[in-house]
PAMAR-518380 format. One record per residue (C-alpha): residue number from 1; x negated, y, z. Coordinates in nm, 4 decimals, padded with zeros to 6 digits. Layout:
+-----+----------+----------+----------+
:   n :        u :        v :        w :
+-----+----------+----------+----------+
: NUM :        X :        Y :        Z :
...
+-----+----------+----------+----------+
***
This chain:
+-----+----------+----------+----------+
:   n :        u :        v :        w :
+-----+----------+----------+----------+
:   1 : -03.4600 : -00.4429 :  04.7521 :
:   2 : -03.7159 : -00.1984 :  04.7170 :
:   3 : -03.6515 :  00.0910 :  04.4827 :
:   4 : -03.9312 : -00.0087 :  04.2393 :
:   5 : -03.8358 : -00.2834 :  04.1191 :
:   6 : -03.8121 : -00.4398 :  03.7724 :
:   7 : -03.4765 : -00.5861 :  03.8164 :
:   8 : -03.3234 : -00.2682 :  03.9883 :
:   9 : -03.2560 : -00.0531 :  03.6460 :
:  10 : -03.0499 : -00.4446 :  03.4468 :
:  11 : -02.8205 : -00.4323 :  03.7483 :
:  12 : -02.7870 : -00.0796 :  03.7401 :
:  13 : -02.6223 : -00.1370 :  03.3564 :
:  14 : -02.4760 : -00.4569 :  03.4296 :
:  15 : -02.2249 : -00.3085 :  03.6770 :
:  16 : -02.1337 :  00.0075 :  03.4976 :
:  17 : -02.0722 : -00.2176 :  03.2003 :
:  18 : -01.8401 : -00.4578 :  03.3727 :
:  19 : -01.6567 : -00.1285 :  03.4861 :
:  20 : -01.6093 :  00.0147 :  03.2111 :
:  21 : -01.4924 : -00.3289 :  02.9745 :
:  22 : -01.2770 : -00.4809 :  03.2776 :
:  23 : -01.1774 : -00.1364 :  03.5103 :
:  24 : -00.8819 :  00.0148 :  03.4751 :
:  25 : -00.7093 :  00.0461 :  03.1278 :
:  26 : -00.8049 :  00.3921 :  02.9771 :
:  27 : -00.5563 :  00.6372 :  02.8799 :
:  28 : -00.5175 :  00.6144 :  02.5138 :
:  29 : -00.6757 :  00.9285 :  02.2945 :
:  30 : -00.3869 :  01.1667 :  02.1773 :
:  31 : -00.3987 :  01.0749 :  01.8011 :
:  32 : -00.2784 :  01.3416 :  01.5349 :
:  33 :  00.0945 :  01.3294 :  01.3972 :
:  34 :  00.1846 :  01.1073 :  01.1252 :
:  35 :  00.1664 :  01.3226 :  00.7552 :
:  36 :  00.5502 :  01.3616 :  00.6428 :
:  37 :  00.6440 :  01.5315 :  00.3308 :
:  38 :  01.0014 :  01.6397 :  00.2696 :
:  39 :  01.1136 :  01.7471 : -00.0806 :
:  40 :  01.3881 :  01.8264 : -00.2564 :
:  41 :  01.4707 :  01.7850 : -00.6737 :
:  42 :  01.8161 :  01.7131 : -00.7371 :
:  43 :  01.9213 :  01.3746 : -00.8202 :
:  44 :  01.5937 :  01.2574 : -00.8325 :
:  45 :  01.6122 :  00.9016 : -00.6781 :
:  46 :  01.2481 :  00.7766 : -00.7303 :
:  47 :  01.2105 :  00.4037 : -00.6851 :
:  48 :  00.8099 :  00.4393 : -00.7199 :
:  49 :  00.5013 :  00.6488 : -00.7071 :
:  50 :  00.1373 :  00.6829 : -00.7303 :
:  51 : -00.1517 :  00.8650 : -00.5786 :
:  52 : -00.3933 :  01.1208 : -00.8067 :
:  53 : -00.7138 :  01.1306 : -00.6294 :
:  54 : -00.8323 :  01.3769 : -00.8714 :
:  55 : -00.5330 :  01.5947 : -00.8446 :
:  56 : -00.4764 :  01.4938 : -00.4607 :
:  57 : -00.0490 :  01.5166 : -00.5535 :
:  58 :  00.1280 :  01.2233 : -00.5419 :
:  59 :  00.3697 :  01.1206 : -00.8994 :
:  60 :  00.6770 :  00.9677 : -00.9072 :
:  61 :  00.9069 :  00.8131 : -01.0987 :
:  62 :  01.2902 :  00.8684 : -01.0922 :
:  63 :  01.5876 :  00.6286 : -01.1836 :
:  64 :  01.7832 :  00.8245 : -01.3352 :
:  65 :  01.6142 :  01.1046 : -01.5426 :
:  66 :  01.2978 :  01.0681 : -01.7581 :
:  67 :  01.0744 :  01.2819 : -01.6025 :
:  68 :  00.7841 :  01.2306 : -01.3671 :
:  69 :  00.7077 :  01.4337 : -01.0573 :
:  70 :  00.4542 :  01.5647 : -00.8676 :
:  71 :  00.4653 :  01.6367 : -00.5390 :
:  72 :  00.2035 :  01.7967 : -00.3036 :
:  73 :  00.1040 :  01.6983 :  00.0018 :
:  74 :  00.3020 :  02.0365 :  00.1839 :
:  75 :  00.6133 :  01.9462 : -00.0174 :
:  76 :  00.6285 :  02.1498 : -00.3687 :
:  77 :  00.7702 :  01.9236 : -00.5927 :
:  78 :  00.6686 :  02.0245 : -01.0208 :
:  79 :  00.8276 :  01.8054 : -01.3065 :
:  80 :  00.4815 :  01.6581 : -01.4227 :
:  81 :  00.5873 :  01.4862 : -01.7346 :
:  82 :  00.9204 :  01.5430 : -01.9538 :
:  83 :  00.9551 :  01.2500 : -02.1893 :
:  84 :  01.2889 :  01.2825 : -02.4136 :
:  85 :  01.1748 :  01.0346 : -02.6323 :
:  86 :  01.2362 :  00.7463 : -02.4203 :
:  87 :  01.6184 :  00.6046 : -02.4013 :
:  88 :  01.9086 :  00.8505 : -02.2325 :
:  89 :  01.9078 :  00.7612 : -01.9156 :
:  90 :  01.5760 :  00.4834 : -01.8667 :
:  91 :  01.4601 :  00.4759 : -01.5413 :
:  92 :  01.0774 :  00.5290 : -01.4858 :
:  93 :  00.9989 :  00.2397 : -01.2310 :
:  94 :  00.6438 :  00.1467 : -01.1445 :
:  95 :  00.3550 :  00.3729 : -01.2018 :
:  96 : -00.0470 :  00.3511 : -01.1779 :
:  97 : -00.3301 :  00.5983 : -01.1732 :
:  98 : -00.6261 :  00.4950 : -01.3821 :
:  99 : -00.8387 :  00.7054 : -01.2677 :
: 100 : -01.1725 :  00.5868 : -01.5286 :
: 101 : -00.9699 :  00.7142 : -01.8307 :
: 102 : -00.7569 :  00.9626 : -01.6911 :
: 103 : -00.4349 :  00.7545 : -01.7524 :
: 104 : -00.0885 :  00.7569 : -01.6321 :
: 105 :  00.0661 :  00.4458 : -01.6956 :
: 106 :  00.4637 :  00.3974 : -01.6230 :
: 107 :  00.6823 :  00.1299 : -01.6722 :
: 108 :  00.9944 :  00.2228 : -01.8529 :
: 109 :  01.3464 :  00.0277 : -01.7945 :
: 110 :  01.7207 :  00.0368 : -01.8828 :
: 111 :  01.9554 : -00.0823 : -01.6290 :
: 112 :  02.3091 : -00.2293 : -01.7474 :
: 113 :  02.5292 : -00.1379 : -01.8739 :
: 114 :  02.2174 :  00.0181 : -02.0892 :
: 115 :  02.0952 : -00.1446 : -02.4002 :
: 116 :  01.8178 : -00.3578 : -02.2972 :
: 117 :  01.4929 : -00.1657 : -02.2779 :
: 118 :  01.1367 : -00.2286 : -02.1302 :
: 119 :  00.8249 : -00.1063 : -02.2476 :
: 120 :  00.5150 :  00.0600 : -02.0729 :
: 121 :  00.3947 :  00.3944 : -02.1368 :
: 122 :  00.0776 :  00.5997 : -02.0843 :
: 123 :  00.0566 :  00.9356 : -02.0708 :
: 124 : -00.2851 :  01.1513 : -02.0548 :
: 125 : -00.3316 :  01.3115 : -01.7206 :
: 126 : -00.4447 :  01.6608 : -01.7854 :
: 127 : -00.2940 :  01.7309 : -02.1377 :
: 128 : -00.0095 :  01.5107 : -01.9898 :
: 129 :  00.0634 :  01.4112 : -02.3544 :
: 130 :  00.1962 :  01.0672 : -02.4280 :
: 131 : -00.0335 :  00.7784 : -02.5535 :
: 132 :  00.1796 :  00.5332 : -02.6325 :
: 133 :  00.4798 :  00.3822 : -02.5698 :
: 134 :  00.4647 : -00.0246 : -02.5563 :
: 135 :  00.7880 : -00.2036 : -02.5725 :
: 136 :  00.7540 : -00.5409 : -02.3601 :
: 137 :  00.8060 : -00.8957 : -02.5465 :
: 138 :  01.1322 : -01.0423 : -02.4294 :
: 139 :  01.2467 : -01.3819 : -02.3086 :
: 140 :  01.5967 : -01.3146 : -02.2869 :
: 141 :  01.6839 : -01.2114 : -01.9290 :
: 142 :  01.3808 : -00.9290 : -01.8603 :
: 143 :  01.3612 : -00.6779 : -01.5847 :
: 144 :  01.0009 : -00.4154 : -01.6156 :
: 145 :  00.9575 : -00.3605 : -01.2316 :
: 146 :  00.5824 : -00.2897 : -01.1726 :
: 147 :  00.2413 : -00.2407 : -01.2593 :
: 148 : -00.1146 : -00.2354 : -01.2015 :
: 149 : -00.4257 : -00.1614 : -01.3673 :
: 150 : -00.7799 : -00.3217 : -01.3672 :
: 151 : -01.1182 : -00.1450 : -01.4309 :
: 152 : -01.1418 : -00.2375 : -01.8131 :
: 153 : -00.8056 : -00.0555 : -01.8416 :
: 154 : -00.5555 : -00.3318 : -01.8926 :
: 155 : -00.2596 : -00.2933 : -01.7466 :
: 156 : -00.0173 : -00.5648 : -01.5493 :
: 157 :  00.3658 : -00.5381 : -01.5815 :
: 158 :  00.5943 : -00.7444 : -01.3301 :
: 159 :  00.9235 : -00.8888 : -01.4756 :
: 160 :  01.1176 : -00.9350 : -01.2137 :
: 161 :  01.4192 : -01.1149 : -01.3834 :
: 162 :  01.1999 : -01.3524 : -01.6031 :
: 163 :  00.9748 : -01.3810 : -01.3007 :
: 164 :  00.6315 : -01.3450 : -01.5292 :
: 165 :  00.3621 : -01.0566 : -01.5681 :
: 166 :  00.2846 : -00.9062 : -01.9297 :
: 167 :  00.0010 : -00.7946 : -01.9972 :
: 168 : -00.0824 : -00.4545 : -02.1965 :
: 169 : -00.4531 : -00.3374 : -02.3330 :
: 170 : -00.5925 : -00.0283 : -02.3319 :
: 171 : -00.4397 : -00.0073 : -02.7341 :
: 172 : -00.0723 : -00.0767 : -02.5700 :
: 173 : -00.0658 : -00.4278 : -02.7322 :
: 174 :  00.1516 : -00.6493 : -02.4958 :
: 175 :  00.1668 : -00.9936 : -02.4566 :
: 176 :  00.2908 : -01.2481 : -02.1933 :
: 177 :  00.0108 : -01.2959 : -01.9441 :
: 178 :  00.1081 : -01.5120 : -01.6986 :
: 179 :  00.4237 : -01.7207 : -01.6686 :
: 180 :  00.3034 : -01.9737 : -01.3358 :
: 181 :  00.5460 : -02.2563 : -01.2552 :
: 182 :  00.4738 : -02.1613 : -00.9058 :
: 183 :  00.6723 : -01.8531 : -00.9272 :
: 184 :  00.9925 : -02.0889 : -00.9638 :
: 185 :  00.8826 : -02.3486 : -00.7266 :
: 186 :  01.0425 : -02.2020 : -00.4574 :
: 187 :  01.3835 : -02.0259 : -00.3621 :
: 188 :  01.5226 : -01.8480 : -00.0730 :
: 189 :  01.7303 : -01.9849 :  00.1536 :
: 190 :  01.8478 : -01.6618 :  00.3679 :
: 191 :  01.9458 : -01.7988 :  00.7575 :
: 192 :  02.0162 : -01.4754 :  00.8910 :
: 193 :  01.9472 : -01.2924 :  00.5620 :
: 194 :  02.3088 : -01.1242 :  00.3244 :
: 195 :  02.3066 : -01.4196 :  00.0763 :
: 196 :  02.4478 : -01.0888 : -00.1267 :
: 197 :  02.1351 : -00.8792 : -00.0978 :
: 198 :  01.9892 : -00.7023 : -00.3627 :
: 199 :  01.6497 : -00.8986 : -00.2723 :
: 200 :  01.7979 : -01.2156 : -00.3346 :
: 201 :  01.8386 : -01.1323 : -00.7306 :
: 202 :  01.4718 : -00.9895 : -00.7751 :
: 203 :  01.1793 : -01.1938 : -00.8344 :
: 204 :  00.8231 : -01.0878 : -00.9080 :
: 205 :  00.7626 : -00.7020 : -00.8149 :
: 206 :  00.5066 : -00.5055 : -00.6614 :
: 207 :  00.1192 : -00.5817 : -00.8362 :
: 208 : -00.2031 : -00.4353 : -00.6766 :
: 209 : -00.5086 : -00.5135 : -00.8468 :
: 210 : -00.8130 : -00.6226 : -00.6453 :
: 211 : -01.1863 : -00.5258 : -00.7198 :
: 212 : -01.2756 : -00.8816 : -00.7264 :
: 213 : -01.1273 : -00.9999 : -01.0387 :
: 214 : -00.7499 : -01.0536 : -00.9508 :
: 215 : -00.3811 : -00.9452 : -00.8432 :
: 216 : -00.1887 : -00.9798 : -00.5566 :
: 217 :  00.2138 : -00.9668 : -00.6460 :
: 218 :  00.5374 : -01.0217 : -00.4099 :
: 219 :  00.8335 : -01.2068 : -00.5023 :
: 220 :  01.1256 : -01.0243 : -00.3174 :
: 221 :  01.3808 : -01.3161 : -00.3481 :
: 222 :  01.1150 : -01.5735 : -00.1636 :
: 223 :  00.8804 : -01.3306 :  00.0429 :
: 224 :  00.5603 : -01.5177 : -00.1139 :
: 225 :  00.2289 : -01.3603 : -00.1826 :
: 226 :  00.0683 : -01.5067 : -00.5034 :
: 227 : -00.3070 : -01.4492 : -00.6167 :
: 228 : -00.3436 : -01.4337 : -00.9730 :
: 229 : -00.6781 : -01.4791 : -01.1727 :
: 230 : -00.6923 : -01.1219 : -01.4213 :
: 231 : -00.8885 : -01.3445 : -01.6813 :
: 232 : -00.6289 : -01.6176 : -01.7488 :
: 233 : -00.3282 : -01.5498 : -01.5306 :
: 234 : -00.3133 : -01.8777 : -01.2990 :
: 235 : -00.1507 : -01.7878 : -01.0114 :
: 236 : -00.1216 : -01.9338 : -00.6621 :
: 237 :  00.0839 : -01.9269 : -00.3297 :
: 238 : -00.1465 : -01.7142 : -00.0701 :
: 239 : -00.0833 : -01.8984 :  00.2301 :
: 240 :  00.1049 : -01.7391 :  00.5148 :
: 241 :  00.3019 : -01.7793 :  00.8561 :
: 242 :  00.5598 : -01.4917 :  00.8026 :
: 243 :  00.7497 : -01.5073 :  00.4669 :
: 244 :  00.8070 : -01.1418 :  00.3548 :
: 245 :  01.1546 : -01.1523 :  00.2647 :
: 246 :  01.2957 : -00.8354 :  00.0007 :
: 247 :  00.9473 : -00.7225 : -00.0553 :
: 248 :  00.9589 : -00.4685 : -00.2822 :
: 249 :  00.6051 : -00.3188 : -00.3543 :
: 250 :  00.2326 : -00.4152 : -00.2219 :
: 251 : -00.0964 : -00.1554 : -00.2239 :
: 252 : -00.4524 : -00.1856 : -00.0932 :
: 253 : -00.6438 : -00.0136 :  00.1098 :
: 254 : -01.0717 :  00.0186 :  00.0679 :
: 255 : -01.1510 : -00.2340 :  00.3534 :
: 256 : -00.8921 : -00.4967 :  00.1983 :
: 257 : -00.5918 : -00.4815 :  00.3814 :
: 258 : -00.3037 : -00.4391 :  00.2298 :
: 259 :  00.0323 : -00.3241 :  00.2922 :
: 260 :  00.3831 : -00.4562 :  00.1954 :
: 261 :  00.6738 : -00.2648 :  00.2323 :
: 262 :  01.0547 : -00.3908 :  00.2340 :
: 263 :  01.3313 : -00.1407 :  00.2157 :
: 264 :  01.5991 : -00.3329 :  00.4693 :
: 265 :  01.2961 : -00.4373 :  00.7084 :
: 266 :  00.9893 : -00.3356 :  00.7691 :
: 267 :  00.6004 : -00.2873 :  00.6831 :
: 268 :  00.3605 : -00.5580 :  00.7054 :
: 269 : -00.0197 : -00.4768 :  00.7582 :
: 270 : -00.1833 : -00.7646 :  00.5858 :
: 271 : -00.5673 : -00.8937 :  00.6222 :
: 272 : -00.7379 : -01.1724 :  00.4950 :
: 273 : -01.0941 : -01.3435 :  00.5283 :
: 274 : -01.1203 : -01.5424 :  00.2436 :
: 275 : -01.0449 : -01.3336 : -00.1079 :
: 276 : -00.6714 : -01.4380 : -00.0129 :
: 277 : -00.6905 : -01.7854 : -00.0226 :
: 278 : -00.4640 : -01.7306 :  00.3084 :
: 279 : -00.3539 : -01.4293 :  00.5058 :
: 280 : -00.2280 : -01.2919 :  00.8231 :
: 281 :  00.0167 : -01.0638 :  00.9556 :
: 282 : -00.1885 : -00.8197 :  01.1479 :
: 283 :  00.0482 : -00.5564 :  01.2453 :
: 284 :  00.3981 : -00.4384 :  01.1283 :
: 285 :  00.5430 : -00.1074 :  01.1234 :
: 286 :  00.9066 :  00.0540 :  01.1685 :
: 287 :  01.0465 :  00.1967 :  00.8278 :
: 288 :  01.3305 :  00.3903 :  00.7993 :
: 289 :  01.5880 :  00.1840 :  00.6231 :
: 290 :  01.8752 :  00.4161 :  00.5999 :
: 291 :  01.6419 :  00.6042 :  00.3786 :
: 292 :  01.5860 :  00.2935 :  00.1728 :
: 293 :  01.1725 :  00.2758 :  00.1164 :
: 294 :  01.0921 :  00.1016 : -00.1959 :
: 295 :  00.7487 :  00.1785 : -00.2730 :
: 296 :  00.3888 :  00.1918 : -00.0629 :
: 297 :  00.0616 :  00.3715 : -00.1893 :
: 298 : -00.2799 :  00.4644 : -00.0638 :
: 299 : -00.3646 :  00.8072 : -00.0311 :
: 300 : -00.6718 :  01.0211 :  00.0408 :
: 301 : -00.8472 :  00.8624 :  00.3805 :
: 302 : -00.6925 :  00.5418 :  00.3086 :
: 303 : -00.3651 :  00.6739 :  00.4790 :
: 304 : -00.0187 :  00.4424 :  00.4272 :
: 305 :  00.2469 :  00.6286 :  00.2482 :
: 306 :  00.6095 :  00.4800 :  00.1945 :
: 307 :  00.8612 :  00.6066 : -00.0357 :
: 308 :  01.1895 :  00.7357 :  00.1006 :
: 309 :  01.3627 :  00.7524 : -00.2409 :
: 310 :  01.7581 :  00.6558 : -00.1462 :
: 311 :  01.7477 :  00.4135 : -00.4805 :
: 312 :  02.0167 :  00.1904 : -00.3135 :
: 313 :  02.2572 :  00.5750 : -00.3108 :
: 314 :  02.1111 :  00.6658 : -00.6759 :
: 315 :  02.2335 :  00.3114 : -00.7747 :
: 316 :  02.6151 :  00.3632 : -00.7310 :
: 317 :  02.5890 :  00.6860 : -00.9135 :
: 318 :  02.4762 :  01.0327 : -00.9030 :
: 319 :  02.5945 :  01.1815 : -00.5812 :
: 320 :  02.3771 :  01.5082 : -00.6030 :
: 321 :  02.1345 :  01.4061 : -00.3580 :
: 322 :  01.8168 :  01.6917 : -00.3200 :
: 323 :  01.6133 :  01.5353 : -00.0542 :
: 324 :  01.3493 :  01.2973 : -00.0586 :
: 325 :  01.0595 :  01.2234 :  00.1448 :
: 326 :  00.7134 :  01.0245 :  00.1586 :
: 327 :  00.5736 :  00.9607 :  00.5006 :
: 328 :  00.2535 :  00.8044 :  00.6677 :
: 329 :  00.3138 :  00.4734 :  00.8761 :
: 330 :  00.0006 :  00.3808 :  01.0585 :
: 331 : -00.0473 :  00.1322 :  01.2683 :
: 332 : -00.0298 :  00.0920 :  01.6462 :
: 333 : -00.2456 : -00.1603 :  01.6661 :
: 334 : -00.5290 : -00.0011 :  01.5106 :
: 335 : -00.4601 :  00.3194 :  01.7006 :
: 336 : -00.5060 :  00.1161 :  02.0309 :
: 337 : -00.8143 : -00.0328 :  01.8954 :
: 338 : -00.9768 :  00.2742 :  01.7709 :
: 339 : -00.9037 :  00.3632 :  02.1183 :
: 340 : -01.0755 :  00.0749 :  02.2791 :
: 341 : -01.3996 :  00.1482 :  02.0295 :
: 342 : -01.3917 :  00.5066 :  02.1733 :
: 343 : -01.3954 :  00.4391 :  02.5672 :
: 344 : -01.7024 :  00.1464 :  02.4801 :
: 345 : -01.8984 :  00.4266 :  02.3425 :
: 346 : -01.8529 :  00.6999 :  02.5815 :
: 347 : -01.9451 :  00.3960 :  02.8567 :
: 348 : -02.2239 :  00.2961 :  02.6579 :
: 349 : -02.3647 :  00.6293 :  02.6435 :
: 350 : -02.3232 :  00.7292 :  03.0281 :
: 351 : -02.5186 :  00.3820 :  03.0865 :
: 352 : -02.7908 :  00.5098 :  02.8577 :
: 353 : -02.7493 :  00.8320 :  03.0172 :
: 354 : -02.7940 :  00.6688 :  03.4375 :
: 355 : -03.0829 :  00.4510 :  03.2878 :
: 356 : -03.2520 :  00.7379 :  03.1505 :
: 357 : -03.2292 :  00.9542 :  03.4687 :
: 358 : -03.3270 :  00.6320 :  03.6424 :
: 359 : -03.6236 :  00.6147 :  03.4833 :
: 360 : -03.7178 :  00.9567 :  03.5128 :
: 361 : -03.7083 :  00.9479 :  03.9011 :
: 362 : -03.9152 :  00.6932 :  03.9046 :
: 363 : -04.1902 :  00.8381 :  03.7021 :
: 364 : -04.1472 :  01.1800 :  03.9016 :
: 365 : -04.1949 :  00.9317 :  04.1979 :
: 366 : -04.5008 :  00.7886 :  04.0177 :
: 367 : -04.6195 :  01.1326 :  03.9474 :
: 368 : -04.5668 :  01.2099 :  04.2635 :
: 369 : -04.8128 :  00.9640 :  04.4311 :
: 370 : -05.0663 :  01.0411 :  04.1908 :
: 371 : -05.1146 :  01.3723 :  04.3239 :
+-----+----------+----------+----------+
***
C-alpha cells in the first residue's frame, strides 16, 4: 500500500491501540503507603471521631473520661475539650463537625450500671466553650449512639436501644424525629454469626447526612442500610445483596460512596446510582479486628480513616491502655483502576505522539517534491 495513503495513518492508531488495551497486563504504578497515626493518652478508649477540615486534626471521643481529643495527623494527641459538667464517668460517643457554624456536636451517654443519661452537646470550635447541653426525650430503654448534622444545622441522634433518631435544632431543642416501623421489621438470624455478639444487641448506629436532603443509618443487629427523608423522617430499606452484619458507623465521601466499617469484620466500599434507592458492594477492605475499629471518617483528599480505639478492652474496665491508632484503608480495587486509567493515557499519548511524527514525514515528503 503506498505510503501516501489516507487509510495508512487509522491503521497506524488502530494497532497501537489494540496493543496497548489487550497486550500484556502492565505492571501496576507503585502507589504511596497508607497514612497511619499511632497515639498514645492513657485510658483513652475512643469509640468515635470526627474530621476538622479547618483545623486539619482529627477529635475524638473517649468512653470513659469526658474529654475530647485532638489528634494530628503525625500523632500529637491535645485534650481539646474538658467538660466536668457532664455525669462522672459519661462516655462521649458520636461526634460531628459542622463546619458552617463552627460547631462541635457530641453525643453524651451513661452506660450501666450508670444512671441513665443521654443528651447531645455542642461545643464552639475555637473558644471551645460549651453551647448547650440537650438531654434526649426518653422511651424507656434508650441508648445515644450517633450523630449527624445537615446544612441548616440540625443535628440527628441514633438510639440504638429504642431503635429511633431524635432530632436536635440549632437551639438544642430535641424531639423524636423518626421512629419507622421498618427499623423493627426485621431481625437477625446469625448462621455463622456468635448469637452472643455485642452486634446482636445494637440497633440503629452510625448516621451520615447526604447533600441531597437525607440520611443514610446502619442497624448493627440486621446489617440494613435505611434512607431517611431529613424533612419528615420516613425511612426505607436501601436495597442490597450483602447484609452488613455488626455495622457500627457509616461516612461519605465527595463522589458518593460511602464507607461502612464493622469492628469483628471488615470495610465495605459502598456506591450507588440512584440517590440510594439500592446499592452495591464495590470493594471491601481488611480491618484490623484485634484492634477493634468502631468508627470511619473522611479526611482531607477524601482519604478513609478507621478508628482503632480497643472499646471492646475499655469495656471490661480500665486496664491502662496508652495506645491508639487511626489508619487509612483504601481500596485495591480503585488502586488497580487508577492504574488501568494511567497506562490508557500514556498509550493514548504515544499514539498522538506516532500520528504526529507521521504526519510530519509526510509533509517533509510533500515539501520535498515541491522543491
Amino acid at each position: 500500500m503506498p505510503i501516501s495513503s489516507p487509510k495508512q495513518p487509522f491503521l497506524v492508531i488502530i494497532t497501537i491501540i489494540v496493543f496497548f488495551l489487550l497486550g500484556p497486563r502492565a505492571v501496576p504504578v507503585v502507589a504511596r503507603d497508607a497514612h497511619v497515626i499511632n497515639f498514645r493518652s492513657s485510658n483513652l478508649y475512643p469509640e468515635s471521631l470526627a474530621w476538622d477540615p479547618l483545623m486539619q486534626h482529627f477529635l475524638l471521643g473517649s468512653l470513659r473520661q469526658r474529654v475530647i481529643t485532638a489528634v494530628s495527623d503525625s500523632g500529637i494527641a491535645e485534650t481539646y475539650i474538658s467538660d466536668t459538667d457532664l455525669p462522672a464517668d459519661a462516655s462521649i460517643l458520636g461526634l460531628a463537625v459542622d463546619t458552617t457554624r463552627n460547631r462541635l456536636l457530641a453525643v453524651v451517654h451513661s452506660y450501666p450500671p450508670l444512671p441513665p443519661f443521654n443528651a447531645l452537646a455542642a461545643y464552639d470550635l475555637r473558644s471551645r466553650r460549651r453551647l448547650f447541653l440537650s438531654p434526649l426525650p426518653s422511651e424507656g430503654i434508650d441508648a445515644a449512639n450517633d450523630v449527624a448534622v445537615d446544612y441548616n444545622g440540625n443535628a440527628f441522634v441514633t438510639n440504638s436501644g429504642g431503635n429511633f433518631i431524635w432530632k436536635v435544632t440549632t437551639d438544642g431543642s430535641a424531639s423524636i424525629f423518626s421512629k419507622s416501623p421498618k427499623y423493627l421489621a426485621e431481625r437477625n438470624s446469625p448462621s455463622d454469626d456468635d448469637d452472643d455478639s455485642p452486634h446482636n444487641y445494637l440497633g440503629l448506629n452510625g448516621i451520615a447526612y447526604v447533600s441531597k436532603g437525607y440520611l443514610l443509618v446502619v442497624q448493627s443487629s440486621t446489617g440494613k442500610v435505611f434512607k431517611v427523608d431529613a424533612e419528615d423522617g420516613t425511612a426505607r430499606k436501601v436495597l442490597l445483596k450483602e447484609e452488613l452484619i455488626g455495622a457500627e458507623d457509616i461516612a461519605l465521601r465527595s463522589d458518593g460512596m460511602a464507607a461502612v466499617v464493622a469492628p469483628m469484620k471488615e470495610l465495605w466500599l459502598l456506591k450507588s446510582m440512584d440517590s440510594w434507592s439500592e446499592g452495591a458492594v464495590y470493594d471491601k477492605a481488611e480491618v484490623n479486628v484485634q484492634r477493634f475499629p468502631t468508627s470511619v471518617v473522611v479526611g482531607d483528599k477524601d482519604r478513609v480513616y478507621v478508628l482503632y480505639g480497643h472499646v471492646d478492652e475499655g469495656k471490661k474496665g480500665d486496664s491502662g491502655r496508652e495506645s491508639f491508632g487511626i489508619a487509612e484503608l483504601r481500596s485495591k480495587r480503585e488502586n488497580e483502576d487508577e492504574s488501568v486509567w494511567i497506562f490508557v493515557l500514556i498509550g493514548l499519548g504515544f499514539v498522538y505522539f506516532v500520528f504526529w511524527k507521521y504526519q510530519m514525514a509526510r509533509l517533509l515528503k510533500k515539501m520535498n517534491k515541491l522543491n
